[in-house]
C-alpha positions in Angstrom: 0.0 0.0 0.0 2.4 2.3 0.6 4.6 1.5 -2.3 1.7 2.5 -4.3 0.9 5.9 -2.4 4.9 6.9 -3.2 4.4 5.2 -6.7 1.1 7.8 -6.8 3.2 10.7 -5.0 5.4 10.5 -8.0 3.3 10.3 -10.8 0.5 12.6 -9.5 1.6 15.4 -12.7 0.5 12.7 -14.9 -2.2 11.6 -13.1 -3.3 15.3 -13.2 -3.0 15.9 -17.0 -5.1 13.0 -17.4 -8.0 14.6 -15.6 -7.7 17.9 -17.2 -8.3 16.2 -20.4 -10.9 14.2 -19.9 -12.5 17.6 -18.1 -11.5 19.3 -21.3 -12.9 16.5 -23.5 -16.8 16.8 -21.6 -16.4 20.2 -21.6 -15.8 20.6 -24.9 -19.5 18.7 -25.7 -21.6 20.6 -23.6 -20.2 24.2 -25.0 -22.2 24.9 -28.1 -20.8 27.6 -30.3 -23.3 30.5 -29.9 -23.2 30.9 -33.8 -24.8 27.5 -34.3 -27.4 28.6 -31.8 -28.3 32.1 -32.5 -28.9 30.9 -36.3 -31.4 28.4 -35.2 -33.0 31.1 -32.1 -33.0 33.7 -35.3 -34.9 31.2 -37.8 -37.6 30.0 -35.3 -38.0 33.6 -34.2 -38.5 35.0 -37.9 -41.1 31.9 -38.1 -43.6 33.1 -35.2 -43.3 36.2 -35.9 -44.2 36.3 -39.7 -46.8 34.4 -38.5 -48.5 37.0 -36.5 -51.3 39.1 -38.0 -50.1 41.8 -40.0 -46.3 41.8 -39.3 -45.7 40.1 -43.1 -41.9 39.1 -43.9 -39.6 39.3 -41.1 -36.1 38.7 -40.9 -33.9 39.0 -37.2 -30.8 38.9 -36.0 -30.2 38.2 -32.6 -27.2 39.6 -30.7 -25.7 37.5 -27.9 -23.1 37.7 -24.8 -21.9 35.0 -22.9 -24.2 32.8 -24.3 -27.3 34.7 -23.2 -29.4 37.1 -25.8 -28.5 40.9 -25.2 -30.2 42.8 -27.6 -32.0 42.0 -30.9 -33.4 43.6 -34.0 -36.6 42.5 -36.1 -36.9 44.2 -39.7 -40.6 43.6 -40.8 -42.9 44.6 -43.6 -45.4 45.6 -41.4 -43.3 47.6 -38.8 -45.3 50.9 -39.8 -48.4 50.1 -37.6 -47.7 50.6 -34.1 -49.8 48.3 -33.2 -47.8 45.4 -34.8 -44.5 47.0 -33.7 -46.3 46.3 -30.0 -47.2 43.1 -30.9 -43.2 42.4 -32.5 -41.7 43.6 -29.6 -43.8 41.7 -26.6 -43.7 38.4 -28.7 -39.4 39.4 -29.2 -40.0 40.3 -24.7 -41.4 37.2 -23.9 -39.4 34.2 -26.4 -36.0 36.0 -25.7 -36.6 37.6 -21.8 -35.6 40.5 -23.0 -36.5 43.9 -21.9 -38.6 46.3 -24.6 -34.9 48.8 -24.6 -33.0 45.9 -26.2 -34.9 45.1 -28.8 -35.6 47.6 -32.3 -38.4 47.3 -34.5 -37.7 48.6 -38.0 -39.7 48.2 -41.2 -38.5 46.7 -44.2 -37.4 48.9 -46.8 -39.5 49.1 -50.1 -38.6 46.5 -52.6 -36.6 44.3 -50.7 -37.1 40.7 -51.1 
């Protein structure tokens, strides 16, 4: 027993890179790259809300930090009625958590595909 404590003693540097990659290796597959993520966030997000009433095509981008979603912008066809900006912005509020000063409505510009 103790010949293997000394033996352990010794080698504890390798015994120690060892762990640090396997904790690198698991690490590594729970990390997804934001950029993978925020397409997928933006795509479902242009989906529900061309879907609402009145809002027409809609395109987002959505602007992460840390992993978390810090701001976004929605460009919409029907972004000239307030009342769909209102509409934008509390569906953008509630699927993101974001507060109304982080997120910009803007309408789509004429002619644009």
């Amino acid at each position: 027993m103790i010949k293997w404590w000394t033996k352990l003693k010794k080698d504890s540097w390798l015994l120690l890179l060892l762990a640090l990659s396997v904790v690198w290796c698991l690490w590594g597959q729970f990390q997804a790259p934001p950029s993978a993520s925020s397409n997928t966030d933006e795509q479902r997000l242009s989906a529900i809300l061309s879907a609402m009433d009145g809002a027409g095509k809609v395109q987002t981008a959505v602007f992460y930090e840390d992993a978390l979603p810090v701001g976004a912008v929605v460009v919409a066809d029907g972004a000239d009625d307030v009342a769909v900006q209102l509409r934008l912005t509390r569906a953008v509020m509630t699927l993101l958590r974001l507060d109304a000063d982080q997120i910009v409505i803007c309408k789509s510009k004429e002619g644009h595909p």
